[in-house]
PDB file of N, CA, C, O and CB in Angstrom:
ATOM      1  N   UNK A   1    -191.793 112.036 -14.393  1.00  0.00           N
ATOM      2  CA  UNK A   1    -191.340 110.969 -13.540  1.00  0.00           C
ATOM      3  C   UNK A   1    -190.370 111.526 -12.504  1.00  0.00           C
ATOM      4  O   UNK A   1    -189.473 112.261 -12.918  1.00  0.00           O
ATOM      5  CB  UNK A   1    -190.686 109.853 -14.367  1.00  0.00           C
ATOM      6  N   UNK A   2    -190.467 111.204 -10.951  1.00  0.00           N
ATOM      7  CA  UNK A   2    -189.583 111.870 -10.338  1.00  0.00           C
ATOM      8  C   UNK A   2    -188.468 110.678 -10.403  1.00  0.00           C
ATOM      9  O   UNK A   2    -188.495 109.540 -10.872  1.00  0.00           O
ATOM     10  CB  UNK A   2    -190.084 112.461  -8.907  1.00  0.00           C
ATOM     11  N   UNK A   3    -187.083 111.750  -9.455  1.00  0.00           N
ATOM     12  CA  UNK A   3    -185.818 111.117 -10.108  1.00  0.00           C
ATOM     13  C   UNK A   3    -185.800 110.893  -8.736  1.00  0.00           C
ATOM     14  O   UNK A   3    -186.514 111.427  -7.887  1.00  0.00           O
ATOM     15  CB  UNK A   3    -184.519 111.897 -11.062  1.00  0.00           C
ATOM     16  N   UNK A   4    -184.317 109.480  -8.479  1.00  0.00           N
ATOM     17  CA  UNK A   4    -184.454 108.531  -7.199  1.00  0.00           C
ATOM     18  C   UNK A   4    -182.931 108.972  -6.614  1.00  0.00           C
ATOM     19  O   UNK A   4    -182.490 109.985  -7.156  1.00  0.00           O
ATOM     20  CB  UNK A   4    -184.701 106.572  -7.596  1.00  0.00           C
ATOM     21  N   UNK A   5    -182.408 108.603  -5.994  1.00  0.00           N
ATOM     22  CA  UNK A   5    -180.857 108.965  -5.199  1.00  0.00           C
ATOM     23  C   UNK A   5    -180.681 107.805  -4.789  1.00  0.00           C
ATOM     24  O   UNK A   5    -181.547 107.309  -4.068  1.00  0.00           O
ATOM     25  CB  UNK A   5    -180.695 110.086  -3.883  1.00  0.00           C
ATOM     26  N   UNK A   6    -179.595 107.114  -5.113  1.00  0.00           N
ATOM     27  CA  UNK A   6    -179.009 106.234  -4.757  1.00  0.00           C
ATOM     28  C   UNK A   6    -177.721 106.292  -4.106  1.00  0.00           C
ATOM     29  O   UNK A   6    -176.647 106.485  -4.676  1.00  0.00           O
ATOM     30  CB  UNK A   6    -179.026 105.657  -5.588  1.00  0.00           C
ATOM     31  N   UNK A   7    -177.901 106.116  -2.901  1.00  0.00           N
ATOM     32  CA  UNK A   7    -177.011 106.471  -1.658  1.00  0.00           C
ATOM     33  C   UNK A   7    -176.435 105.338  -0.934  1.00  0.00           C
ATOM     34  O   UNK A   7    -177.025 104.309  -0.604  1.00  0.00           O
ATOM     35  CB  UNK A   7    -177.787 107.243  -0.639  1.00  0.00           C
ATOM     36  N   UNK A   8    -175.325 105.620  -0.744  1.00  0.00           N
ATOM     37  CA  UNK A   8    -174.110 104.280  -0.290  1.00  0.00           C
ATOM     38  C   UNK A   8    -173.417 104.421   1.031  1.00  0.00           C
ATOM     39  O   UNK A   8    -172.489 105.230   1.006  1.00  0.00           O
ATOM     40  CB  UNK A   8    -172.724 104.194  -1.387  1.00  0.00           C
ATOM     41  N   UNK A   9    -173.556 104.055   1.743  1.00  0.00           N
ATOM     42  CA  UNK A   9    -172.906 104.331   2.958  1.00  0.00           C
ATOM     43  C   UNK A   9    -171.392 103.627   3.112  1.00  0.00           C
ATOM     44  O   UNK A   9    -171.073 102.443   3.009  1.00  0.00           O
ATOM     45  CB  UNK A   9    -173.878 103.854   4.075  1.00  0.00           C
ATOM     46  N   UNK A  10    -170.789 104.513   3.325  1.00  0.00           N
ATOM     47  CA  UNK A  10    -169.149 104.139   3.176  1.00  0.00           C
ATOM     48  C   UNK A  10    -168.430 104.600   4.264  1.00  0.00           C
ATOM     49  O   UNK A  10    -167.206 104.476   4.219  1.00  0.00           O
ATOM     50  CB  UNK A  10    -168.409 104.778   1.906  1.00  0.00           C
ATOM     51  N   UNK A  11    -168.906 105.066   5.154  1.00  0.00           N
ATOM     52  CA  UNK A  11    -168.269 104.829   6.488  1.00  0.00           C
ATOM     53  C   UNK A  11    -169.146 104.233   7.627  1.00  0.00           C
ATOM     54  O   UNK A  11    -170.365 104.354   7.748  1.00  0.00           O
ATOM     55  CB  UNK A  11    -167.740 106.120   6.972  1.00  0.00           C
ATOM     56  N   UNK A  12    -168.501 103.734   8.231  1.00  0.00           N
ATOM     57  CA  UNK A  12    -169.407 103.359   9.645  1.00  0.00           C
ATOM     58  C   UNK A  12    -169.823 104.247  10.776  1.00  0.00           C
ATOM     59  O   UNK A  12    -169.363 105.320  11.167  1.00  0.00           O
ATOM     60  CB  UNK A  12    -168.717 102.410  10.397  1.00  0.00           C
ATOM     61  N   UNK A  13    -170.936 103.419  11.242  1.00  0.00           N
ATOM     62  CA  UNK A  13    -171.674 105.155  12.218  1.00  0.00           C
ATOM     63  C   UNK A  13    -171.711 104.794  13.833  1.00  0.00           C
ATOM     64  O   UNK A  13    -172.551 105.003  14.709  1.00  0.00           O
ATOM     65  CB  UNK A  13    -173.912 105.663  11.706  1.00  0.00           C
ATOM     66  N   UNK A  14    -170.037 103.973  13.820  1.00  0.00           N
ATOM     67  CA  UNK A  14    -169.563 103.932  15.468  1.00  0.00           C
ATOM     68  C   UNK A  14    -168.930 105.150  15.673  1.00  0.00           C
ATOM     69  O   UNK A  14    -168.015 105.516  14.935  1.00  0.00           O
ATOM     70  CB  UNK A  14    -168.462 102.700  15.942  1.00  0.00           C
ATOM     71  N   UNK A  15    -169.343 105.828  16.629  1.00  0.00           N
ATOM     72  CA  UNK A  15    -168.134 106.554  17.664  1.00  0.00           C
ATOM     73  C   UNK A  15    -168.990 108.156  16.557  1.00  0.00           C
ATOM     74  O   UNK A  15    -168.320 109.034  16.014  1.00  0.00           O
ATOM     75  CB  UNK A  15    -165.550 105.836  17.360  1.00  0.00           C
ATOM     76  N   UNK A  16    -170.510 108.065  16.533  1.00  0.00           N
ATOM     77  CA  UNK A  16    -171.152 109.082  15.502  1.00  0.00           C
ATOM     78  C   UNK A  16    -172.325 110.020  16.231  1.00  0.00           C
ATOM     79  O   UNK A  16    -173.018 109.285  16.935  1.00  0.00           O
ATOM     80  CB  UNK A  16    -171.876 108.175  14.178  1.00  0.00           C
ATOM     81  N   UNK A  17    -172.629 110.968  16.269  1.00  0.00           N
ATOM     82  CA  UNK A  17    -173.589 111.479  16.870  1.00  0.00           C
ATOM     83  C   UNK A  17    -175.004 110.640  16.658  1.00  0.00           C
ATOM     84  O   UNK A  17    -175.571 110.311  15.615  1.00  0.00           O
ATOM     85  CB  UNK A  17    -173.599 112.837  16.437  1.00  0.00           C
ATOM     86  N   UNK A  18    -175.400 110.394  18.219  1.00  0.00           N
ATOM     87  CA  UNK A  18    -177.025 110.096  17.962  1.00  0.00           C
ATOM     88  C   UNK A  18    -177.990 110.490  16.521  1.00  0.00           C
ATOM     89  O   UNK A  18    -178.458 109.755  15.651  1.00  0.00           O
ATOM     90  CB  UNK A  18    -177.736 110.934  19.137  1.00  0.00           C
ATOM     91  N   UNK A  19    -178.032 111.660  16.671  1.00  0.00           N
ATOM     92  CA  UNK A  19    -178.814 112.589  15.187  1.00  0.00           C
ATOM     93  C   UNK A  19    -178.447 111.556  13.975  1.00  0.00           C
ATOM     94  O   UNK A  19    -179.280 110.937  13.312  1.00  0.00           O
ATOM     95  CB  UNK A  19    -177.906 114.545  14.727  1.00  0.00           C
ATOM     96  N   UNK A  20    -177.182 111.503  13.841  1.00  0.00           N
ATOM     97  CA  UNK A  20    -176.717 111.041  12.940  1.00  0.00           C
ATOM     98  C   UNK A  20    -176.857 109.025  12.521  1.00  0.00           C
ATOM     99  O   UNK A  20    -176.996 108.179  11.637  1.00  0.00           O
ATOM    100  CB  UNK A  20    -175.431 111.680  13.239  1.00  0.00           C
ATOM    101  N   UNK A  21    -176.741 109.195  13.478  1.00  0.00           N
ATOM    102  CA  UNK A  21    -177.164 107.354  13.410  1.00  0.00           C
ATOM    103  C   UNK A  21    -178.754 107.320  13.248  1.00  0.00           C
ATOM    104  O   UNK A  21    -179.330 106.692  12.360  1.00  0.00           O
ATOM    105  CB  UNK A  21    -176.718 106.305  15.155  1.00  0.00           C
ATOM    106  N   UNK A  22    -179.229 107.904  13.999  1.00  0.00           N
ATOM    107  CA  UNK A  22    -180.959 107.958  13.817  1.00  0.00           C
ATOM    108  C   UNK A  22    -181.421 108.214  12.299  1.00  0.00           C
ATOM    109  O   UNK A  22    -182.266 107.558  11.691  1.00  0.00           O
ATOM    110  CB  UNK A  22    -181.670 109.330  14.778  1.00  0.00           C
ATOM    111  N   UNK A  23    -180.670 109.334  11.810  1.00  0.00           N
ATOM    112  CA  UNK A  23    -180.917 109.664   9.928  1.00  0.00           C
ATOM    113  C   UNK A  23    -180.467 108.506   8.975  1.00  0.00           C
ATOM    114  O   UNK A  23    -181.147 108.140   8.017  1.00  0.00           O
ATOM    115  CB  UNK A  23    -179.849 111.108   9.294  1.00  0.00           C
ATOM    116  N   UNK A  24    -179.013 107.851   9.394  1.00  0.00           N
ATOM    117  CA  UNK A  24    -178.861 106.888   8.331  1.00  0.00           C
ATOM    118  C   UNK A  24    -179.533 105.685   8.975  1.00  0.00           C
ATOM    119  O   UNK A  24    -179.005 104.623   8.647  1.00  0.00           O
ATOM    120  CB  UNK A  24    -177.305 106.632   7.864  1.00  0.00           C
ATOM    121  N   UNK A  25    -180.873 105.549  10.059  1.00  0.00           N
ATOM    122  CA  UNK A  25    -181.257 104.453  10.025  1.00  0.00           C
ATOM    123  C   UNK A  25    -182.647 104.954   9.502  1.00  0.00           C
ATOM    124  O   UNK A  25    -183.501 104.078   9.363  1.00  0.00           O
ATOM    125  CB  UNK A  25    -181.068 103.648  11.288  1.00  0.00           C
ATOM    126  N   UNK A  26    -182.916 105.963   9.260  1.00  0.00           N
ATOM    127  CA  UNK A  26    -184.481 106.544   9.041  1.00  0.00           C
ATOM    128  C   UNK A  26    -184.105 106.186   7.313  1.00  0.00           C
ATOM    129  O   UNK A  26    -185.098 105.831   6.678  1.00  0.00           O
ATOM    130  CB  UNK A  26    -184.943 108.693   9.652  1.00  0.00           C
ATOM    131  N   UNK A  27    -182.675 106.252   6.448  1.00  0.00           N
ATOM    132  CA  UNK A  27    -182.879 106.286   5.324  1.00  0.00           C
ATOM    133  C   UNK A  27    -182.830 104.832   4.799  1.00  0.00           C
ATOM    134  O   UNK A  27    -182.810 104.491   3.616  1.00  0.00           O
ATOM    135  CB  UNK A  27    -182.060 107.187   4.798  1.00  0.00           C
ATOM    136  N   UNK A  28    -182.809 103.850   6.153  1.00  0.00           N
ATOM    137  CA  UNK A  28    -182.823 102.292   5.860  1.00  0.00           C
ATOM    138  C   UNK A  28    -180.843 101.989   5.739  1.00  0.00           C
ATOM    139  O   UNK A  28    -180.626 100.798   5.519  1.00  0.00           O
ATOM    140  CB  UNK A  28    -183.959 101.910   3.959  1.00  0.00           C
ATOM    141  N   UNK A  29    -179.840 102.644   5.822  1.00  0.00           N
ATOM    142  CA  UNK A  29    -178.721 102.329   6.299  1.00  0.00           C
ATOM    143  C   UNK A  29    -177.773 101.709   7.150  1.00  0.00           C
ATOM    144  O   UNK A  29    -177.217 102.575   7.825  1.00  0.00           O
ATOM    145  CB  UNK A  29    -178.615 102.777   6.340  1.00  0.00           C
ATOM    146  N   UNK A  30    -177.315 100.455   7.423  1.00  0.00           N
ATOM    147  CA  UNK A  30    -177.216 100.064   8.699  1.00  0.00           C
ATOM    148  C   UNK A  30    -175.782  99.721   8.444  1.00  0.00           C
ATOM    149  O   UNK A  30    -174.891 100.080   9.214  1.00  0.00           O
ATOM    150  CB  UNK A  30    -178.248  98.945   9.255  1.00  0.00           C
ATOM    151  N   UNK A  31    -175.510  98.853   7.093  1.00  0.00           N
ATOM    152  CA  UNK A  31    -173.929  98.451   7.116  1.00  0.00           C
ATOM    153  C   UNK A  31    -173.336  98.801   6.240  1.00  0.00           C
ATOM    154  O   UNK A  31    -173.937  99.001   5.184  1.00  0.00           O
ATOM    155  CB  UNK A  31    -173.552  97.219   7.140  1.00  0.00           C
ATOM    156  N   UNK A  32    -171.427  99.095   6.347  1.00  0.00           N
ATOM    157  CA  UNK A  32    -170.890  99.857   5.539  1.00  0.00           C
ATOM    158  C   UNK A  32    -171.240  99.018   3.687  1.00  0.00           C
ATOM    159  O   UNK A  32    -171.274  97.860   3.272  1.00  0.00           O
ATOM    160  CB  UNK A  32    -169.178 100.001   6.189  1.00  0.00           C
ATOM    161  N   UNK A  33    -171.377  99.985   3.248  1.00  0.00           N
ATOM    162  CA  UNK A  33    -171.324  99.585   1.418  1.00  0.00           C
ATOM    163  C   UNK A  33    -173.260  99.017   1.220  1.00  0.00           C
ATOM    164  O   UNK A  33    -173.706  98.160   0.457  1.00  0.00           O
ATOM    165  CB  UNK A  33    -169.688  97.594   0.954  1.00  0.00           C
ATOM    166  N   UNK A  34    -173.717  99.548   1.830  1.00  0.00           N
ATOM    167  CA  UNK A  34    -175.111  99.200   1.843  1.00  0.00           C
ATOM    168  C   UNK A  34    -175.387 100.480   0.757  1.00  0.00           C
ATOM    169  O   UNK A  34    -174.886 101.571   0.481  1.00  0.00           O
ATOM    170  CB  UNK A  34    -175.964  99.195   3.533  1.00  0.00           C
ATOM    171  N   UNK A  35    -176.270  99.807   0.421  1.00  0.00           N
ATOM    172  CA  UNK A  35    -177.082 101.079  -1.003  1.00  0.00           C
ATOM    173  C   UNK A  35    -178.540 101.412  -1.163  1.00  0.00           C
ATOM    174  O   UNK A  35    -179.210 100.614  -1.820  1.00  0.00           O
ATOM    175  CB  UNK A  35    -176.913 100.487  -2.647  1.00  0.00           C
ATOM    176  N   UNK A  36    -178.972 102.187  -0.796  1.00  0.00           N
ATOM    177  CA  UNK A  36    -180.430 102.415  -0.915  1.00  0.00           C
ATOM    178  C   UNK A  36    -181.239 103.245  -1.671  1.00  0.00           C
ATOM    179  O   UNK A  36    -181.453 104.258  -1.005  1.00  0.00           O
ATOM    180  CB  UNK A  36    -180.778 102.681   0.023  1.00  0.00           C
ATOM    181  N   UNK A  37    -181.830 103.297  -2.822  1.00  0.00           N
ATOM    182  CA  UNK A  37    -182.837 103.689  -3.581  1.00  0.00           C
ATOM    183  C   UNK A  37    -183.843 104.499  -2.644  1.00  0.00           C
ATOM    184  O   UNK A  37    -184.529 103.881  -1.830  1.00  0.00           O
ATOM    185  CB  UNK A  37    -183.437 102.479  -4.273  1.00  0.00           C
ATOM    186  N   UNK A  38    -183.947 106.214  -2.791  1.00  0.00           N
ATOM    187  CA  UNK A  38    -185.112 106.709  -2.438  1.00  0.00           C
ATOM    188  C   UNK A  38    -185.354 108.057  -2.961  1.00  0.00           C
ATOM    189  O   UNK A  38    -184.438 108.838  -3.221  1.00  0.00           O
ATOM    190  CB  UNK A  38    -185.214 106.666  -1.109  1.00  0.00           C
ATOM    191  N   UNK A  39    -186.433 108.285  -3.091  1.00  0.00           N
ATOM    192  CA  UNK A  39    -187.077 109.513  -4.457  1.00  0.00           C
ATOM    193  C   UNK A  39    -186.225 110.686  -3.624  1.00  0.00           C
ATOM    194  O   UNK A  39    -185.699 110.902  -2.532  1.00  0.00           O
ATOM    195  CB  UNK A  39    -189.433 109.943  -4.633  1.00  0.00           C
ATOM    196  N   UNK A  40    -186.382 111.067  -4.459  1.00  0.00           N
ATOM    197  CA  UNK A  40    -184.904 112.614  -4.536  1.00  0.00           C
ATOM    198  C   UNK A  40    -186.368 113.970  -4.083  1.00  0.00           C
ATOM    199  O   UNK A  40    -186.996 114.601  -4.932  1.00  0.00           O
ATOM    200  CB  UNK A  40    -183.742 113.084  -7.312  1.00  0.00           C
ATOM    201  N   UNK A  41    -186.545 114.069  -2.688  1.00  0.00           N
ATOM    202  CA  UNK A  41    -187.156 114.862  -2.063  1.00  0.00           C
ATOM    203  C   UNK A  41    -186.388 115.980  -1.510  1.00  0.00           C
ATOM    204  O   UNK A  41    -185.158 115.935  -1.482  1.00  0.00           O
ATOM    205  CB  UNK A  41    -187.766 114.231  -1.254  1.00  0.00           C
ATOM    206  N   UNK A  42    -187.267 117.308  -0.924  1.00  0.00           N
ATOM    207  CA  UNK A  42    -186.173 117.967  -0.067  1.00  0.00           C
ATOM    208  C   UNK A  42    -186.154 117.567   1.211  1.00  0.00           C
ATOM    209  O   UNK A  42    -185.522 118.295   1.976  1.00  0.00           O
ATOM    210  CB  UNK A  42    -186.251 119.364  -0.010  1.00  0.00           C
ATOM    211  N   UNK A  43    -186.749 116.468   1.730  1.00  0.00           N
ATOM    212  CA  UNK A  43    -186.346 115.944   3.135  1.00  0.00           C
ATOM    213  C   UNK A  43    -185.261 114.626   3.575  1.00  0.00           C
ATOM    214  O   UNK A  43    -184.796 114.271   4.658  1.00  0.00           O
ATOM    215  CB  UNK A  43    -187.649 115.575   3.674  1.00  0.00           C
ATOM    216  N   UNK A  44    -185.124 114.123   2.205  1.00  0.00           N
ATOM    217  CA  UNK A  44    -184.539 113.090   1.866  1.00  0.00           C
ATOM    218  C   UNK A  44    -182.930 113.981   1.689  1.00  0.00           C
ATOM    219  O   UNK A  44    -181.920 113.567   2.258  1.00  0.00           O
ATOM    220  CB  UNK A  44    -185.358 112.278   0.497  1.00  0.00           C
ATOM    221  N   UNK A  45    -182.933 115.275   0.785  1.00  0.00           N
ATOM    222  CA  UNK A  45    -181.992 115.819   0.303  1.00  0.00           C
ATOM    223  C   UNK A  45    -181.397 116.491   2.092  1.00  0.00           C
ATOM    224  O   UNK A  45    -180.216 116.616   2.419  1.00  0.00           O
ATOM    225  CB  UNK A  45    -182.535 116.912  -1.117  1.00  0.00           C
ATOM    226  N   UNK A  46    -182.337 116.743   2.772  1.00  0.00           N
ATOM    227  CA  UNK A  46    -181.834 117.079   4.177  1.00  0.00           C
ATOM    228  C   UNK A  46    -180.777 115.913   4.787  1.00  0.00           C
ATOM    229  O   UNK A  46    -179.573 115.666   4.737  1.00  0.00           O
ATOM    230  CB  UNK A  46    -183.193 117.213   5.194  1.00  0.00           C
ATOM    231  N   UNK A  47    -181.576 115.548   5.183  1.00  0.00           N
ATOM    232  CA  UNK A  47    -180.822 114.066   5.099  1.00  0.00           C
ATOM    233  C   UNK A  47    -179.569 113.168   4.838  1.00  0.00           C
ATOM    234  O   UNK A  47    -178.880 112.674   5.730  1.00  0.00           O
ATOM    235  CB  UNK A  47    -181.251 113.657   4.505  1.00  0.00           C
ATOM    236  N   UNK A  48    -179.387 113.037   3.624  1.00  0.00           N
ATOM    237  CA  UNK A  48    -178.229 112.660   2.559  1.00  0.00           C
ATOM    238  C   UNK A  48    -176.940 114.448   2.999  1.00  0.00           C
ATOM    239  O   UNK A  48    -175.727 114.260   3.093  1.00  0.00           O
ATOM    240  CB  UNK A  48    -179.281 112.576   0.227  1.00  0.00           C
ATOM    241  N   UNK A  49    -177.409 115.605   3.148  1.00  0.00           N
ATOM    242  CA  UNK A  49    -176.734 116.998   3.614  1.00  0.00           C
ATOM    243  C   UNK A  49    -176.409 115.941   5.122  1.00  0.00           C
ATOM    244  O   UNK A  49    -175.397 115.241   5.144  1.00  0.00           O
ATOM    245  CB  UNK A  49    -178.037 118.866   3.741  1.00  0.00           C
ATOM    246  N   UNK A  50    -177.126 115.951   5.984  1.00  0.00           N
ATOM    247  CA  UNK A  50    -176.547 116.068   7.172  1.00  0.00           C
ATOM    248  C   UNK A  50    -175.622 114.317   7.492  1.00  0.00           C
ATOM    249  O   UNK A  50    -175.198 114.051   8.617  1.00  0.00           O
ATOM    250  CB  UNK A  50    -177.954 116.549   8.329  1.00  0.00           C
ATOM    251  N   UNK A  51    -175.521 113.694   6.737  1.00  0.00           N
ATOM    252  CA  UNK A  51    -174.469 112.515   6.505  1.00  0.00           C
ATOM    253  C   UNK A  51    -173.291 112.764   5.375  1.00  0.00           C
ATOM    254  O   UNK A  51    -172.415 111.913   5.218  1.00  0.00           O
ATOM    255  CB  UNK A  51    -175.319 111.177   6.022  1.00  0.00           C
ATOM    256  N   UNK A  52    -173.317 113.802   4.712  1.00  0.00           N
ATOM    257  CA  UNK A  52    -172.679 114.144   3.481  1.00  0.00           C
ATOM    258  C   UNK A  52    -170.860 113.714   3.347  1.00  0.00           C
ATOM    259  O   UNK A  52    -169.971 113.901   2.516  1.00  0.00           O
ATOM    260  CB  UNK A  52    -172.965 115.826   3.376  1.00  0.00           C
ATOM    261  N   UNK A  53    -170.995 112.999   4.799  1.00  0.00           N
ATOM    262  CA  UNK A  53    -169.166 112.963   5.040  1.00  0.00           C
ATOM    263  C   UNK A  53    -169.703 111.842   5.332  1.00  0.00           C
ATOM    264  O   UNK A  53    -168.705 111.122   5.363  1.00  0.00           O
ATOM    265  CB  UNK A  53    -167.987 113.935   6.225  1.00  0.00           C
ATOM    266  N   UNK A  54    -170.641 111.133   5.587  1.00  0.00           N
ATOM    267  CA  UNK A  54    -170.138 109.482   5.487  1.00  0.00           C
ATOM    268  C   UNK A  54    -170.983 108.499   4.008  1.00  0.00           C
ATOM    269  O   UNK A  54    -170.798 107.325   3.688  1.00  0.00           O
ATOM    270  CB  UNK A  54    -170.760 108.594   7.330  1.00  0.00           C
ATOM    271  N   UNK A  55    -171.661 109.265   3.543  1.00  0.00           N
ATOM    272  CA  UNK A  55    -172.515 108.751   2.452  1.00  0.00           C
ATOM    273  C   UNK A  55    -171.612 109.311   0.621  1.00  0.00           C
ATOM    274  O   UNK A  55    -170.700 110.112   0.417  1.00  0.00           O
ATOM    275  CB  UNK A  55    -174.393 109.643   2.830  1.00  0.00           C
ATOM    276  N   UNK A  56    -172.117 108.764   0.014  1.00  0.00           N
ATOM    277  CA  UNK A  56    -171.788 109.050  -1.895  1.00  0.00           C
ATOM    278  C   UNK A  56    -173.462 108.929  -2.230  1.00  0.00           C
ATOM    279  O   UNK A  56    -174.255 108.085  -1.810  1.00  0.00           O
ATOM    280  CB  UNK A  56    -170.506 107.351  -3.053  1.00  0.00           C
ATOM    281  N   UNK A  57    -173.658 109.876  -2.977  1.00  0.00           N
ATOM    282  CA  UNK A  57    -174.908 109.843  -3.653  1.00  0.00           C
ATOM    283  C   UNK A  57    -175.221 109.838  -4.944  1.00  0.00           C
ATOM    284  O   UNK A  57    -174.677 110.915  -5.185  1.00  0.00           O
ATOM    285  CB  UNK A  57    -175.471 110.645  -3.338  1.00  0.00           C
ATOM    286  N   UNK A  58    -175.634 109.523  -5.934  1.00  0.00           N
ATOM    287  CA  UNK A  58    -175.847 109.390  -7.647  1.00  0.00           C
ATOM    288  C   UNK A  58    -177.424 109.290  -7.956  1.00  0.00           C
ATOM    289  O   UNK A  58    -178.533 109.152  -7.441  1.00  0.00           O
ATOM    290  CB  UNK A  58    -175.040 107.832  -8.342  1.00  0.00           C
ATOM    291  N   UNK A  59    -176.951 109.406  -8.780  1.00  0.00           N
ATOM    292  CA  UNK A  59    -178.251 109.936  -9.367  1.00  0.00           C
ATOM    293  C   UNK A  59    -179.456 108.658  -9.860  1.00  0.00           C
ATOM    294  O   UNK A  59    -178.475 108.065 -10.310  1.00  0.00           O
ATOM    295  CB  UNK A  59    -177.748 110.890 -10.772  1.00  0.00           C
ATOM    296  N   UNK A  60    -180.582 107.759 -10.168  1.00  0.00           N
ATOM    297  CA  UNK A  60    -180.468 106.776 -10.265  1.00  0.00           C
ATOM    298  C   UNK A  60    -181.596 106.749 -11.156  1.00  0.00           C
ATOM    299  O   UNK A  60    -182.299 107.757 -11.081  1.00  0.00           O
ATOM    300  CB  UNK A  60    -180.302 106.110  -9.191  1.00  0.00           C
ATOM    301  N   UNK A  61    -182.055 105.653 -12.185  1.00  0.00           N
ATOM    302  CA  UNK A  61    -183.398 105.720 -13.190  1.00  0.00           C
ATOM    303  C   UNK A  61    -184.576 105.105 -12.529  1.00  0.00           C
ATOM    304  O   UNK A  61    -185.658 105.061 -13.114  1.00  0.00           O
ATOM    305  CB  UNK A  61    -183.190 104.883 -14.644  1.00  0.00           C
TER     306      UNK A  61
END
């Protein structure tokens, strides 16, 4: 069974690089304390890396 990442966005993505707003909207992210469920890939894991200062990630069943 693959394993999921459950990712929280805890800062806001005003005053944020383009790149960066474009990734936490590609991972379905839009408002602070939002939480999203998605399979623990290495493009996903790219991803969740290049927000790593505004996101928390865990592990999820």
């Amino acid at each position: 069974m693959a394993k999921n990442l459950k990712i929280t966005l805890h800062h806001g993505l005003v005053n944020r690089k383009p790149n960066q707003r474009a990734t936490a909207q590609t991972l379905g992210l839009r408002k602070i304390g939002q939480t999203v469920v998605r399979e623990d890939t290495p493009a996903v894991r790219g991803m969740v890396n290049a927000l790593r200062h505004l996101v928390t990630v865990e592990e999820a069943d």
